[in-house]
DRENBADO-180587 format. One line per 10 residues: their letters; for each residue x, z, y of N, C-alpha, C. Coordinates in steps of 0.001 Angstrom, whole numbers, padded with zeros to 6 digits. Each point is the difference from the previous one (the first is absolute). Layout:
N
A = X/Z/Y/X/Z/Y/X/Z/Y; ...
This chain:
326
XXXXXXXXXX = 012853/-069610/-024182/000976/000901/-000606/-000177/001439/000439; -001110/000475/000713/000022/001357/000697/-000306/000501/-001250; 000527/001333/-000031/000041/000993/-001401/-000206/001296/000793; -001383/000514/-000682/-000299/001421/000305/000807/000930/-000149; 000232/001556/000494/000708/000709/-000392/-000452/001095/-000034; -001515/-000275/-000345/-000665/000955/-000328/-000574/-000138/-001527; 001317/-000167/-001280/-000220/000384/-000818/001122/-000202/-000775; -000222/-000246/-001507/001390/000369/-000973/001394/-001192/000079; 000708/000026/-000461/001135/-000925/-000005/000554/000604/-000956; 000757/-001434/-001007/000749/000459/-001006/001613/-000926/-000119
XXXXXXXXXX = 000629/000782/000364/001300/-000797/-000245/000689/-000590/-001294; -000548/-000558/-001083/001043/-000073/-000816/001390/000032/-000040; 001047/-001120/001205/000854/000191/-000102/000660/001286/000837; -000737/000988/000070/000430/001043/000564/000573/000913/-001129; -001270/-000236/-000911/000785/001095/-001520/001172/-000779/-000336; 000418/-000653/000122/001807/-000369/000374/001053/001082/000673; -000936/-000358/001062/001426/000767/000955/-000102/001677/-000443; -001405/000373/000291/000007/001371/-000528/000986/000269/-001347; -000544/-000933/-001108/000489/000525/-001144/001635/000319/-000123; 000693/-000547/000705/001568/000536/000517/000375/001270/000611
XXXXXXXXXX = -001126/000714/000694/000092/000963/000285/000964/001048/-000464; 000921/000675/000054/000275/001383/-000936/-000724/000719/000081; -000998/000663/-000629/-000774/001322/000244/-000006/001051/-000814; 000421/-000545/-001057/000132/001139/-001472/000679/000820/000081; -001337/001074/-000254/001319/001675/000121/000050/000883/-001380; -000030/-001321/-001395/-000901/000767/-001476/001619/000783/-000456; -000282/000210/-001031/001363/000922/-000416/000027/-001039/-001275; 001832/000196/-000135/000054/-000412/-001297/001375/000622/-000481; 000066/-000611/-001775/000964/000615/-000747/000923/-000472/-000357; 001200/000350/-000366/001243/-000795/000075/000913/000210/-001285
XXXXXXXXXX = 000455/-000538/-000584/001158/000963/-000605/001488/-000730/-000296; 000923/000512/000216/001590/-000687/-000105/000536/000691/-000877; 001083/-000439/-000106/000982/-000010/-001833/001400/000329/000430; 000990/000144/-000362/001692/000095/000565/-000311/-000968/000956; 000017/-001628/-000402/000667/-000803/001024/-000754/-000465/000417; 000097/-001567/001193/-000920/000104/000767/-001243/-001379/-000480; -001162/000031/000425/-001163/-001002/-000581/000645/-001320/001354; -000149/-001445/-001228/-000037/-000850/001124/-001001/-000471/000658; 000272/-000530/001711/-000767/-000310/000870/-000941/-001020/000013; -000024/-000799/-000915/-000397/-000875/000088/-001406/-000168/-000048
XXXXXXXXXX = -001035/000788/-000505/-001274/000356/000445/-000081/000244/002122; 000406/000845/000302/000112/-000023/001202/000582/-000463/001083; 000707/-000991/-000220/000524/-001072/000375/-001373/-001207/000246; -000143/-000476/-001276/-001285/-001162/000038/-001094/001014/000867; -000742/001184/000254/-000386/000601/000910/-000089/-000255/001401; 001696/000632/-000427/000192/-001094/001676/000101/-000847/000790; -000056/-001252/-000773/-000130/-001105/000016/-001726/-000294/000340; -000962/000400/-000722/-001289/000201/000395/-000545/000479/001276; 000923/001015/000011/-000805/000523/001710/000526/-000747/000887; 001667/-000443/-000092/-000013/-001036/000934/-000885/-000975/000321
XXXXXXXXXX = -000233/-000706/-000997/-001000/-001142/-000160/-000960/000045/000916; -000523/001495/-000732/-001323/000310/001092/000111/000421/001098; 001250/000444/000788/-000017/000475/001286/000214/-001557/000634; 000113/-001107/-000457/000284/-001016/000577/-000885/-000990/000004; -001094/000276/-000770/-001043/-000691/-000197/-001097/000814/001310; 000393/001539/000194/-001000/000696/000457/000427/-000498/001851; 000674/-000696/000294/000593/-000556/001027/-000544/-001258/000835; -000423/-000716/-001277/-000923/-001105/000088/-001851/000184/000258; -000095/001235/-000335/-001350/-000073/-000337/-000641/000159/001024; -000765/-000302/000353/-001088/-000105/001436/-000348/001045/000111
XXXXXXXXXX = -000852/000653/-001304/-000909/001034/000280/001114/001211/000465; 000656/000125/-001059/001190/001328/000364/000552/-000415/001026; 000097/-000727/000906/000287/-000313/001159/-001384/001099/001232; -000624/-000208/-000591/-001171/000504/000791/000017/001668/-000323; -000026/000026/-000963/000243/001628/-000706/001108/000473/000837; 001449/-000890/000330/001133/000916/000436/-000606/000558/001591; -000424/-001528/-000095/000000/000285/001798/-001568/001369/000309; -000349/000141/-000725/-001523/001050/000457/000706/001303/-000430; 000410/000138/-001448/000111/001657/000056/001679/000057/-000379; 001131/-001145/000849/001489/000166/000148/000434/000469/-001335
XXXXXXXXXX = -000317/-000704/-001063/000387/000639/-001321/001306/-000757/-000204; 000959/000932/-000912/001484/-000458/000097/000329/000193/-001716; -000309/-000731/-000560/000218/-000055/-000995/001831/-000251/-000693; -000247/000963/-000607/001196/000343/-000884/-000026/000117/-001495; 001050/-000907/-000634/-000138/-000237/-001311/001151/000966/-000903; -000663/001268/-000532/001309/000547/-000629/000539/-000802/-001644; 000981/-000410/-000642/000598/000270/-000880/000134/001407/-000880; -000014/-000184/-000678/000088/000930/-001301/001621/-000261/-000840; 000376/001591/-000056/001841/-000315/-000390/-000567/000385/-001442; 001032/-000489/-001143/-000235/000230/-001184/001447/000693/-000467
XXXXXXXXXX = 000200/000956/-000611/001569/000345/-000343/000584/-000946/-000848; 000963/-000296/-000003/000748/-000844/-000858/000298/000975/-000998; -000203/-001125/-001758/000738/000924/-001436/000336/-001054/-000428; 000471/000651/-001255/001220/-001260/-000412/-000899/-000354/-001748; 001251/-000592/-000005/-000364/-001350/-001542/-001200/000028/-000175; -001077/-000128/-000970/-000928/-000466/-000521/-001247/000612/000771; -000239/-001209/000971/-001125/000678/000902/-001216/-000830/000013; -001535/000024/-000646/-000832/-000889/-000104/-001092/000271/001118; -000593/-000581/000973/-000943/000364/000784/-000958/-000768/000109; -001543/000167/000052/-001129/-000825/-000331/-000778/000741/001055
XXXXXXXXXX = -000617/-001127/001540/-001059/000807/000670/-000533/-000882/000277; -001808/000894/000052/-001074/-001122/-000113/-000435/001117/001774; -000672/-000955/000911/-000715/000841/000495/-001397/-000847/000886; -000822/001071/000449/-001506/-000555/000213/-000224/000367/001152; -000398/-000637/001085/-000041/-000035/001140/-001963/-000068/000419; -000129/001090/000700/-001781/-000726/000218/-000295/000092/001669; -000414/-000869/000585/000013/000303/001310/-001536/-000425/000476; -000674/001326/000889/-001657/-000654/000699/000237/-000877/000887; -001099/-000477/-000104/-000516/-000545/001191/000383/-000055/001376; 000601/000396/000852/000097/000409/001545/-001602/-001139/000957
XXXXXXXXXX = -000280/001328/000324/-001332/-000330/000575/000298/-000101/001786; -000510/-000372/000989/000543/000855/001172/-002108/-000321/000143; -000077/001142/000755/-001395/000185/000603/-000420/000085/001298; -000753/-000704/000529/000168/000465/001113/-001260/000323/000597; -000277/001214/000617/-001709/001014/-000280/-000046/-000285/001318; -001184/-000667/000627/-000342/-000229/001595/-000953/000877/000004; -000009/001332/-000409/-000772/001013/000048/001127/001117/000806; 000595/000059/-000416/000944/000605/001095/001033/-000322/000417; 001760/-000735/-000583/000351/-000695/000397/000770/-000696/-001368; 000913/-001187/000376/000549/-000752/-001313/000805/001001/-000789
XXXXXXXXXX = -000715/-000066/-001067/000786/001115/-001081/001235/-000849/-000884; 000652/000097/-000409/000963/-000281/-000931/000501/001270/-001221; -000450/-001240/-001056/000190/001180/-001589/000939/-000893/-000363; 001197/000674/-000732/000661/-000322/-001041/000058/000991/-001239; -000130/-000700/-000923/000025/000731/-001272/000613/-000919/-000974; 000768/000839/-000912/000963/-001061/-001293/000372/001391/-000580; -000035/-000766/-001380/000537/001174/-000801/000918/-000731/-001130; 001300/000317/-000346/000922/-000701/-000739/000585/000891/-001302; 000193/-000588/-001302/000623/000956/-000813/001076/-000876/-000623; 000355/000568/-000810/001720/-000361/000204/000252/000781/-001631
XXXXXXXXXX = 000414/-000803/-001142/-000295/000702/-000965/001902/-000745/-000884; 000644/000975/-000287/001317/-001029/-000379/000553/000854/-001482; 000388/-000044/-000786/000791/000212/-001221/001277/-000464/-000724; 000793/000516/000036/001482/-000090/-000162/000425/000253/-001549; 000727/-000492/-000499/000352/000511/-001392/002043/000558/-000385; 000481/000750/000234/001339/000072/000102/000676/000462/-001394; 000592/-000984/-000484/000652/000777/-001430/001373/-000035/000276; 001118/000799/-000528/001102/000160/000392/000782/000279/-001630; 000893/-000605/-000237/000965/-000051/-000874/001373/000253/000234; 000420/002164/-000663/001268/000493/000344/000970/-000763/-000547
XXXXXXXXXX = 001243/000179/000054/001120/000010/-000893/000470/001438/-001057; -000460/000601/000857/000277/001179/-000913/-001383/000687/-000936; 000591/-000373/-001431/-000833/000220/-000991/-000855/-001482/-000245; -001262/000070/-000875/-000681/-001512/-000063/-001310/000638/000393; 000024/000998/000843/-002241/000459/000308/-000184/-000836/001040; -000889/-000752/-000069/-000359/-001000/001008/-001757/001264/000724; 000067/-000767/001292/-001640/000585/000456/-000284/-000321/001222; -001180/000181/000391/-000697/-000910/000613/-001276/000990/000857; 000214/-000297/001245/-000777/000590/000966/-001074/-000702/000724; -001140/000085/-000110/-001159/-001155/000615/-000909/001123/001594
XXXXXXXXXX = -000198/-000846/000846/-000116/000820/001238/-001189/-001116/000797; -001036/000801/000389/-001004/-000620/000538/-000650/000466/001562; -000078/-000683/000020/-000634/000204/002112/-001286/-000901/000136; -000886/000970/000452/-001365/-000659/000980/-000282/000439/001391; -000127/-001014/000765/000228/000835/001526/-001607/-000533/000044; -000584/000270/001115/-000892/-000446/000496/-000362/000790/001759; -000314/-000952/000828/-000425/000202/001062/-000994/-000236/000804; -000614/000194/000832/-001137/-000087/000966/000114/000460/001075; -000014/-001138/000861/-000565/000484/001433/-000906/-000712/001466; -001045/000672/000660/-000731/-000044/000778/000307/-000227/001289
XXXXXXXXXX = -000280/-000759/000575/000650/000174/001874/-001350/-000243/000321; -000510/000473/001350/-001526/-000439/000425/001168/000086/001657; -001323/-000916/000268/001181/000200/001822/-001500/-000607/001058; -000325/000404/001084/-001051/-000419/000757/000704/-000304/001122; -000209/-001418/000427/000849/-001072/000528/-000426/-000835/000461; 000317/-000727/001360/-000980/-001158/000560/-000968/-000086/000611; -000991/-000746/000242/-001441/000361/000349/-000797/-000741/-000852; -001170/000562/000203/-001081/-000454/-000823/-000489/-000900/000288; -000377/-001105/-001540/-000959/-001193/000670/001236/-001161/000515; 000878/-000263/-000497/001329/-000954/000371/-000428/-001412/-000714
XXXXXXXXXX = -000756/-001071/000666/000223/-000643/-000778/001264/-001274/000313; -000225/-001212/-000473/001220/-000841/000570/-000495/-001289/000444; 000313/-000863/000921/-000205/-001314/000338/000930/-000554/000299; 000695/-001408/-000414/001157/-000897/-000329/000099/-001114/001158; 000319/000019/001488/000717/-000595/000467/001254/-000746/000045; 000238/-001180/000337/001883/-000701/000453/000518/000659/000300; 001042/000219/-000174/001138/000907/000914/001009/-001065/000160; 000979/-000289/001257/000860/-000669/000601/000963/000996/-000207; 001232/-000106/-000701/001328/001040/-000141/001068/-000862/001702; -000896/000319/001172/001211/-000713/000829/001670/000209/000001
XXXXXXXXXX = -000087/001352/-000240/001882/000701/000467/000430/000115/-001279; -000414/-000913/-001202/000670/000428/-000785/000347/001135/-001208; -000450/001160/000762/000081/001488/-000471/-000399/000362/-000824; -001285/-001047/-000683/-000940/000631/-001165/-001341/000241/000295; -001283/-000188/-000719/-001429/000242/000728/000050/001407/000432; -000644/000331/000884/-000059/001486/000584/-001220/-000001/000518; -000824/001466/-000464/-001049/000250/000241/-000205/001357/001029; -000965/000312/000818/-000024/001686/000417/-000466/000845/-001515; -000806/-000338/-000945/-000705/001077/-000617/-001195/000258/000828; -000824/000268/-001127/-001627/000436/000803/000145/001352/000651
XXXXXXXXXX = 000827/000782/-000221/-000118/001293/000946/000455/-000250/001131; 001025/-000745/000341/000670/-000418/000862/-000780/-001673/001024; -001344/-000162/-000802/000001/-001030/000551/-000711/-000021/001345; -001131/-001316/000023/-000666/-000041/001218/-001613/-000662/-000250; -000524/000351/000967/-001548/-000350/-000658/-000505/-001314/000710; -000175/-000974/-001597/-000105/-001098/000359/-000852/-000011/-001104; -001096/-001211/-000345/-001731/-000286/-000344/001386/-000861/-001196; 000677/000274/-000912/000625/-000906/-000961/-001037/-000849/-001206; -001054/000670/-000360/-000635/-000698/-000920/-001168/-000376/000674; 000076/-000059/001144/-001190/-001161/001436/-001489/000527/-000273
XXXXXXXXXX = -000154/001287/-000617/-001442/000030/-000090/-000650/000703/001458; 000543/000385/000539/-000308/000141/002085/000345/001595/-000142; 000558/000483/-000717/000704/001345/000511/001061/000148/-000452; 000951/000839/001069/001294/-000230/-000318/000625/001094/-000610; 001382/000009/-000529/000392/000365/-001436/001214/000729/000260; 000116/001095/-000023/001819/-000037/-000615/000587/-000513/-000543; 000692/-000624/001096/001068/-000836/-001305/001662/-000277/000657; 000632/-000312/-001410/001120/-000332/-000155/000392/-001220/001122; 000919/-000691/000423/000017/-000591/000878/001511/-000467/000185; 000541/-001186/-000165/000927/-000649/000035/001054/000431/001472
XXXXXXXXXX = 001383/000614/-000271/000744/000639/000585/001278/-000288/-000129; 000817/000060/001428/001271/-000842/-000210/000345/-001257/-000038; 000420/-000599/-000702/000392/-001321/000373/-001310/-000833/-001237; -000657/000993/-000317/-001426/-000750/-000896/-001057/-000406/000600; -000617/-001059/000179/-001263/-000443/000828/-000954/-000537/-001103; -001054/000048/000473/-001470/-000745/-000594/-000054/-001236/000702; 000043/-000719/-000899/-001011/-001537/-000006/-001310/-000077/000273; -000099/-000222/001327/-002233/-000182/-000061/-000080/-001243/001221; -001480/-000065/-000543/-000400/-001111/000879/-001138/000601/001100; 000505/-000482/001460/-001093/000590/001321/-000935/-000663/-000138
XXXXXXXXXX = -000820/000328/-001260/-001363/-001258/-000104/-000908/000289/001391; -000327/000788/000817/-000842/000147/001534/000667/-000177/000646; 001427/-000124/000168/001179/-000509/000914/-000247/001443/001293; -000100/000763/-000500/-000070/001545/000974/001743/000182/000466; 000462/-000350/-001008/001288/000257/000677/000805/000943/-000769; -000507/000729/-000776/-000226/000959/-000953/-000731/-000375/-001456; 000930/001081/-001052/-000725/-000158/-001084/-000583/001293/-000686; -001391/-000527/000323/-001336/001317/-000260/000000/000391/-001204; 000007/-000432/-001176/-000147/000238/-001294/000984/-000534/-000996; -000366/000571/-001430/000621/-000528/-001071/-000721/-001448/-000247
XXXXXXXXXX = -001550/-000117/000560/000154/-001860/-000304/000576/-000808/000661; 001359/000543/001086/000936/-000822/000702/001017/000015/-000728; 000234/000752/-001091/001206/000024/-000348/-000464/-001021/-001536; 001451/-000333/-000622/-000301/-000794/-001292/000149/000956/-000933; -000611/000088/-000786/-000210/001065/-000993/-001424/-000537/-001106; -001046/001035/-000481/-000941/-000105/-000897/-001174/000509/001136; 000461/000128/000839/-001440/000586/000688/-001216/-001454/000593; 000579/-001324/-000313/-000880/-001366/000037/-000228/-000382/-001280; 000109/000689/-001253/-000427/-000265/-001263/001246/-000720/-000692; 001104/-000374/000600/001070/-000289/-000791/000360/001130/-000918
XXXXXXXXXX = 001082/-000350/-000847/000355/000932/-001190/001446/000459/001089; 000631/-000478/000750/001109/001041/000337/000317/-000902/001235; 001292/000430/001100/-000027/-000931/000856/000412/-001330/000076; 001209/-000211/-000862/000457/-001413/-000507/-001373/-000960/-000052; -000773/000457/-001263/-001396/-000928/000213/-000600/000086/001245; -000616/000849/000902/-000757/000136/001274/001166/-001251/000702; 001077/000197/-000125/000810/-001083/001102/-000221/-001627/-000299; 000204/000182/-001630/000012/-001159/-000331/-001580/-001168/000157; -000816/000614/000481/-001124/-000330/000325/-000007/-001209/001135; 001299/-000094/000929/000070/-000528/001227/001286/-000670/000186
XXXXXXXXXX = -000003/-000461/-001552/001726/-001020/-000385/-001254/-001331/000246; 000410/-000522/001605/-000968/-000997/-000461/000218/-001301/-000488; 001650/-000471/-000551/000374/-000995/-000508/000527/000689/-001713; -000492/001008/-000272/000017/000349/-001179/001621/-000422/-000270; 001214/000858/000567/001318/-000711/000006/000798/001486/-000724; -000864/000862/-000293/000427/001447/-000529/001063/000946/001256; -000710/-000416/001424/000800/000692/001234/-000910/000077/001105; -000140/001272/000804/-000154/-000638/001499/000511/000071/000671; -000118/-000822/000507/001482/-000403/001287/-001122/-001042/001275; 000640/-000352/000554/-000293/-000769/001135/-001320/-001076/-000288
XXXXXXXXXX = 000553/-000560/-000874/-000941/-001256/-000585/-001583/000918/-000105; 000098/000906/-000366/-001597/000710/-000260/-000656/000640/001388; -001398/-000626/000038/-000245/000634/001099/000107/001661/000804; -000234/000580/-001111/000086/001345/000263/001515/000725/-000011; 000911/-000675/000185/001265/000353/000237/-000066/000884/001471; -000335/-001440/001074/000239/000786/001157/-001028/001316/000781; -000891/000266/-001215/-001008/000996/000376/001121/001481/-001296; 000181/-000300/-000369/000340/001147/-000533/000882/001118/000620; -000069/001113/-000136/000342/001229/000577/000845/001433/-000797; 000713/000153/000377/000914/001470/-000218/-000432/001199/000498
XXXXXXXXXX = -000406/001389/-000772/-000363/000924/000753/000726/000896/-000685; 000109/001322/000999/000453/000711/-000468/-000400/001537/000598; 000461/001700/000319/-000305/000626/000854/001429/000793/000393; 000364/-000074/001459/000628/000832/000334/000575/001011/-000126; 000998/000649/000834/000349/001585/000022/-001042/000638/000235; -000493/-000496/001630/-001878/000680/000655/-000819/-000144/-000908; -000035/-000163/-001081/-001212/-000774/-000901/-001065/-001167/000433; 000640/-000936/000944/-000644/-000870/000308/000282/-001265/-001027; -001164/-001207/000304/000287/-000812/-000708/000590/-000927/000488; 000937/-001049/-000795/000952/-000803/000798/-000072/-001353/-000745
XXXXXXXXXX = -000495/-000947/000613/-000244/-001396/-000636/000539/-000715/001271; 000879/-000647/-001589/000698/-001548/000766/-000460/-001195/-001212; 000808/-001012/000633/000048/-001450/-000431/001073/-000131/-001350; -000459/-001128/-001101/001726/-000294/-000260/000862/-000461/000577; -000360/-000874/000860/001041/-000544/000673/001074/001028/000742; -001122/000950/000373/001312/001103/000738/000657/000657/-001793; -000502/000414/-000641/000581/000324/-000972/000957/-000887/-000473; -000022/-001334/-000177/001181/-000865/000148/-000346/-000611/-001911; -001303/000053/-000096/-000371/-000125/-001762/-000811/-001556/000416; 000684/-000836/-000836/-000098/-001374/-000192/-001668/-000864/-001202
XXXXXXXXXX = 000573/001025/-000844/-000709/000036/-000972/-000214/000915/-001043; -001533/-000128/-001073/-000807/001044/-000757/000443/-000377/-001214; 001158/-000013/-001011/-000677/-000356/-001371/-001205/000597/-000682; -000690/-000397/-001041/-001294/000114/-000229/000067/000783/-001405; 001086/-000464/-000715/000852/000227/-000970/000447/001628/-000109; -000347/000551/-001586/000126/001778/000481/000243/-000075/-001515; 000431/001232/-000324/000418/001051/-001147/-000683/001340/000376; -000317/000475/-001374/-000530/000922/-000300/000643/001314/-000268; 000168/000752/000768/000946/001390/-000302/-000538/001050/-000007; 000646/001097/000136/-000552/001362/-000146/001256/001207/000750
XXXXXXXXXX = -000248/-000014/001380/001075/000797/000624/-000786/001201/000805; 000408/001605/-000559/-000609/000860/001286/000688/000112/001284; -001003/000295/000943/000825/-000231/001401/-000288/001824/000257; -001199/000516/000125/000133/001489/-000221/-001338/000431/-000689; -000776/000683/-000326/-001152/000707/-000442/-000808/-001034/-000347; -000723/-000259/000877/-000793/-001170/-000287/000384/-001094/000499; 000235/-001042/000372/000445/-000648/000206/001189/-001010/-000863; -000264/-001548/-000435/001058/-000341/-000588/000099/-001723/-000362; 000894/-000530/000074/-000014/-001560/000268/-000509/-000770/-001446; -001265/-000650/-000139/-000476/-000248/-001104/000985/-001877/-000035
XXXXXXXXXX = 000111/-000630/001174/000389/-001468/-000572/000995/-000210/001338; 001128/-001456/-000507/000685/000171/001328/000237/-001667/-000375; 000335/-000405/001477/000185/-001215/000297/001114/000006/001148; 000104/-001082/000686/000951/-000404/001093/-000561/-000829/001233; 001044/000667/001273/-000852/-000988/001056/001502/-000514/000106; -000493/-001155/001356/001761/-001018/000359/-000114/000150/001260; 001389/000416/000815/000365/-000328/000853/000867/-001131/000449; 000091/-000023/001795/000419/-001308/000116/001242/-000057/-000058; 001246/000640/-000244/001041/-000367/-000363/-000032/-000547/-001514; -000867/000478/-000873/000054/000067/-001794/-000012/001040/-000402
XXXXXXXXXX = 000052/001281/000813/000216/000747/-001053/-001690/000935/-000394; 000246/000486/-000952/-001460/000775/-000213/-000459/001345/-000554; -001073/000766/000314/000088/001076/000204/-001602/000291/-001238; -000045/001576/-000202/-001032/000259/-001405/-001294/-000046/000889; -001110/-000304/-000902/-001550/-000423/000067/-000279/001147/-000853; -001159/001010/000440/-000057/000576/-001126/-001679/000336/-000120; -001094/000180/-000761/-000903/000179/-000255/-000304/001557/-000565; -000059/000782/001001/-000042/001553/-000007/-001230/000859/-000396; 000331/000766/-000708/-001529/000449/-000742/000276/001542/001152; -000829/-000380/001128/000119/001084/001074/-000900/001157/-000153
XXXXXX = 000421/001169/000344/-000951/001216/000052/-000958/000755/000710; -001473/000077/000182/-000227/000021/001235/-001325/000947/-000919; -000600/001073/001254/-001556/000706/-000358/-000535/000078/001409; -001249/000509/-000684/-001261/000021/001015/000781/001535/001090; -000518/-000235/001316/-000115/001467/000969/-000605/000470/-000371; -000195/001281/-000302/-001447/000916/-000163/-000339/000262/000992
């Protein structure tokens, strides 16, 4: 599952969240009569942006968007004047939204482009019928907005790619990562030099096995992940269900070799047992999600471990962030 980040990415469901944006600053034309036009065009409006500010809540990617450049999206409404008796209104409108690309140039550092451009095209028809006299007439009023805009932002470091370790949620709190700027240099994708990387923090630990029994865990081929040719860590674990019972627990040999690591305040590393962790058992058993934890970093599948009272705590299969030292 390691993914370069030394090249393009395309979000589809990102032109989602973007496309909610307010950005339009086009001009348009209006026209009112004695009394007032009813709301009811801008009403169903508003009903739309709700929609979408609530949909834009759910979305992973705009999850990732808020958290990098703190965007606070605000949905304006549009007031319409109220007129009276015979009021007909007909609006069509056309929406076009790009691509959102994000780039990231390991030529100097991770770049991020956004670009979208939206138009907005609506037509109204208002006829009005006096009492005084029989001249009837009729006023027709048209608006095209259109907008565009660019953000470039140089961000991160260069050369980020990712490798997918277990994560143990012990305290509860939620997976928690340092971030690769913040992290510590450890060999994560085991090729014999070691890496910046992201690194399980707080009440979050890594799952690995002391395959040299050093006492310590040297690499990412201690940890369960894709770095032994599995597709993610659930599979790397499930390799060593040796009654094929969809758990490991006790019954499997490699229960009592398995290990918790994690790194310190000092940035040292800190490996224990489950048993001191007080984790009974592995389900093997996972779902497939899509949660950001910060920049790079983000939980691709999640499962459950058991403790010995019953109760149980999140498994998670982390698409971690880590680059080369220069």
């Amino acid at each position: 599952m390691s993914i370069s980040s030394v090249s393009q990415f395309s979000f589809a469901s990102l032109s989602r969240s973007v496309s909610s944006l307010n950005l339009l600053n086009g001009q348009s034309s209006s026209a009112s009569a004695q009394n007032s036009v009813s709301s009811t065009g801008s009403s169903k409006a508003g009903d739309l942006r709700a929609e979408i500010a609530s949909r834009l809540e759910q979305d992973p990617d705009y999850q990732i968007l808020r958290k990098v450049f703190a965007l606070e999206t605000k949905l304006h409404g549009s007031r319409v004047a109220e007129s009276s008796r015979h009021l007909q209104v007909s609006e069509s409108s056309v929406e076009q939204l790009s691509e959102i690309q994000l780039v990231r140039d390991a030529s100097l550092r991770k770049r991020v482009e956004l670009s979208f451009e939206r138009q907005f095209e609506s037509q109204s028809r208002l006829t009005v019928s006096t009492d005084a006299g029989t001249s009837d007439w009729s006023v027709q009023t048209q608006s095209f907005q259109r907008a565009s805009v660019r953000l470039d932002a140089s961000i991160g470091l260069a050369g980020v790619r990712t490798g997918d370790p277990l994560v143990l949620d012990l305290s509860g709190e939620g997976i928690m990562t340092t971030g690769v700027e913040s992290g510590v240099r450890f060999d994560l994708d085991g090729d014999g030099s070691e890496d910046q990387t992201s690194f399980a923090t707080g009440g979050s630990w890594f799952l690995a096995l002391d395959r040299n029994a050093n006492g310590r865990i040297d690499d990412g081929h201690e940890l369960f992940g894709d770095q032994n040719g599995a597709t993610h860590g659930f599979a790397e674990l499930a390799r060593y269900d040796d009654n094929a019972d969809g758990v490991i627990d006790a019954s499997d040999k490699v229960f009592s070799e398995l290990r918790l690591t994690q790194v310190n305040e000092k940035g040292e590393q800190v490996v224990k047992t489950l048993a001191e962790a007080d984790v009974t058992a592995l389900d093997l058993e996972y779902q497939n999600t899509r949660k950001a934890l910060n920049l790079y970093d983000s939980v691709a599948q999640v499962g459950q471990f058991h403790r010995s009272d019953g109760s149980t705590g999140e498994t998670a299969d982390v698409l971690l962030g880590y680059s080369d030292i220069a």
